[in-house]
N, C-alpha and C positions, 0 to 999 in steps of 0.2 A: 504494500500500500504506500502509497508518496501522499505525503504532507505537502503541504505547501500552494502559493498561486502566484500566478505571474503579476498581481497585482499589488503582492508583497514585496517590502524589497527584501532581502537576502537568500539564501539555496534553498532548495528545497531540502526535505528531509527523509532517507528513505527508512522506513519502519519494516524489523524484517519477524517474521512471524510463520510459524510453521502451518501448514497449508491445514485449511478445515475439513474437518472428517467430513466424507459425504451422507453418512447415516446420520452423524449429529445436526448436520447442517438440513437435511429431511425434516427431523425431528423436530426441530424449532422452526419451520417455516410452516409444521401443519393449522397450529394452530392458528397463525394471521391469517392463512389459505379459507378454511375453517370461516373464520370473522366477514373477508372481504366478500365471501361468493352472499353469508348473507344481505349482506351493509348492501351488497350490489342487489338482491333480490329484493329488499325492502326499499327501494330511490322509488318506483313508479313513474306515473310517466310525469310529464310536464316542462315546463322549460326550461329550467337547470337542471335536466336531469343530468347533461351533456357535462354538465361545468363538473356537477357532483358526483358523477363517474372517475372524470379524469382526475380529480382530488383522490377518490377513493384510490383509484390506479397506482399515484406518486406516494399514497401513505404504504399499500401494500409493497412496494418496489422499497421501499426506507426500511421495512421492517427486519425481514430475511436476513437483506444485505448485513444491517447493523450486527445482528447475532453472529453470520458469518465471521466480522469482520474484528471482534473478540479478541484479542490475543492471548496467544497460549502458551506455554511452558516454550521456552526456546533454551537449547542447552548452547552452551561454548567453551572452549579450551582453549587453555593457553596459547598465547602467539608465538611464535617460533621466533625468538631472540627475547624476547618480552616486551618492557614499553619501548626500549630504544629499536627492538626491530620493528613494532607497531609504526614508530616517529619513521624510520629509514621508507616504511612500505607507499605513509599516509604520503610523505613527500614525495615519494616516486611516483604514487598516482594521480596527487592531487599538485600539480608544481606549484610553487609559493603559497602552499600552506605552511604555517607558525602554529607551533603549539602555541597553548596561552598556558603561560607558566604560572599563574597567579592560581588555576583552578586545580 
């Protein structure tokens, strides 16, 4: 998932997170699935019904996603050299990056 917008100033931020189980991820969408088909069954007809669908639509599309999007146990191990190999890699990738020594 990336954080961030272009209408922010500084980078974006990538956020890493182990991928969502698809049984769990079923599991937690039945229920809004469940809500929306009725919320959809009870609009009727009328003039917004149009407007009040596509509401319903973007809330169901919010719901799922947010549960998926959860993060989960992420492991990691040690860096190979430790922080000064971290400092040698982030430089390498990143050219004129500075640590901030103060943090």
């Amino acid at each position: 998932m990336r954080v961030g917008s272009p209408a922010r100033a500084g980078p974006e931020v990538l956020v890493l997170s182990r991928a969502a189980d698809p049984a769990w991820t079923a599991l937690l969408s039945e229920r809004p699935v469940v809500a929306y088909e009725e919320r959809m069954a009870a609009l009727g007809d009328g003039p917004l019904r149009a407007v009040r669908a596509s509401g319903e639509a973007r809330r169901l599309a919010r719901e799922p996603a947010a549960a998926a999007d959860v993060p989960a146990l992420t492991r990691a191990w040690p860096f190979p050299g430790g922080v000064a190999g971290w400092e040698a890699a982030a430089a390498a990738y990143v050219p004129g990056r500075r640590p901030d020594a103060e943090r």
